[in-house]
C-alpha positions in Angstrom: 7.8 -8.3 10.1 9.4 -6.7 6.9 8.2 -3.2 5.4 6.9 -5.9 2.3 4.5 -7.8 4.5 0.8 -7.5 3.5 -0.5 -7.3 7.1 1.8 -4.2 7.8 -0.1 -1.5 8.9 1.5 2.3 7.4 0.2 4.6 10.2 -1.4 6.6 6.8 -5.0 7.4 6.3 -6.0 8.3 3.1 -8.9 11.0 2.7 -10.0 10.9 -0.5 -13.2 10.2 0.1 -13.6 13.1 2.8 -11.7 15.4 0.1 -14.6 14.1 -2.6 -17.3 14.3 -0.9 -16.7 17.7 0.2 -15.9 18.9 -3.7 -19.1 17.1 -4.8 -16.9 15.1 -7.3 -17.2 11.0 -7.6 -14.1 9.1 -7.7 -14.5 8.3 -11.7 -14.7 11.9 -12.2 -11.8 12.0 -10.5 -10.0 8.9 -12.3 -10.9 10.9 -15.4 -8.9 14.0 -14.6 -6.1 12.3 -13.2 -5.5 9.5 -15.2 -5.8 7.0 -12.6 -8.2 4.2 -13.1 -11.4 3.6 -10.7 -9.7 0.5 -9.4 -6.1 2.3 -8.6 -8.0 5.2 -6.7 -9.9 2.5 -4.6 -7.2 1.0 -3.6 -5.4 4.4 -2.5 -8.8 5.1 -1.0 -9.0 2.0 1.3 -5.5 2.3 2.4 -4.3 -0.2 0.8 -2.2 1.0 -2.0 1.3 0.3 -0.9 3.3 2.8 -3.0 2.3 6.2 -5.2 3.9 7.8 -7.7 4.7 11.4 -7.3 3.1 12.5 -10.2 0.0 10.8 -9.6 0.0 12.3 -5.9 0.5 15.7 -7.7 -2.6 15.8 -10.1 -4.8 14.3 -7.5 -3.9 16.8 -5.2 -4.3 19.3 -8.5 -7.7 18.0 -9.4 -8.8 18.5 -5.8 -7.3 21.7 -5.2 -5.5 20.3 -2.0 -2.3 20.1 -0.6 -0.7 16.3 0.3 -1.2 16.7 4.0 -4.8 17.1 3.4 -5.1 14.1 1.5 -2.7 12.0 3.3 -2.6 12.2 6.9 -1.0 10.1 10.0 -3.1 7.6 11.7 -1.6 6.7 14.7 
């Protein structure tokens, strides 16, 4: 199986929504500080985003006061 392959699991976990929830903030207020639309932030959110920029990654973690291994974790 090739890194492109859709079915490819990442071993990542994305915790936006635990990092949300716990701020008190929805993810359009967040797409609204970042930048990001709704749709882009779900798919990050669900794991499924295959690639993010470093920028992006930066004001997310900005806008939630957080560093990336809070928000991105290992999900062996």
């Amino acid at each position: 199986m090739s890194p492109a392959d859709d079915d490819e699991l990442t071993g990542i976990h994305c915790r936006l929504d635990e990092l949300l929830a716990a701020r008190g903030m929805t993810l359009t207020r967040l797409s609204e500080i970042v930048g990001v639309s709704v749709v882009n932030l779900s798919i990050l959110k669900n794991d499924r985003a295959r690639a993010i920029r470093y920028s992006t990654l930066s004001a997310i973690c900005r806008a939630l006061d957080c560093e990336v291994g809070d928000l991105l974790v290992r999900a062996d």
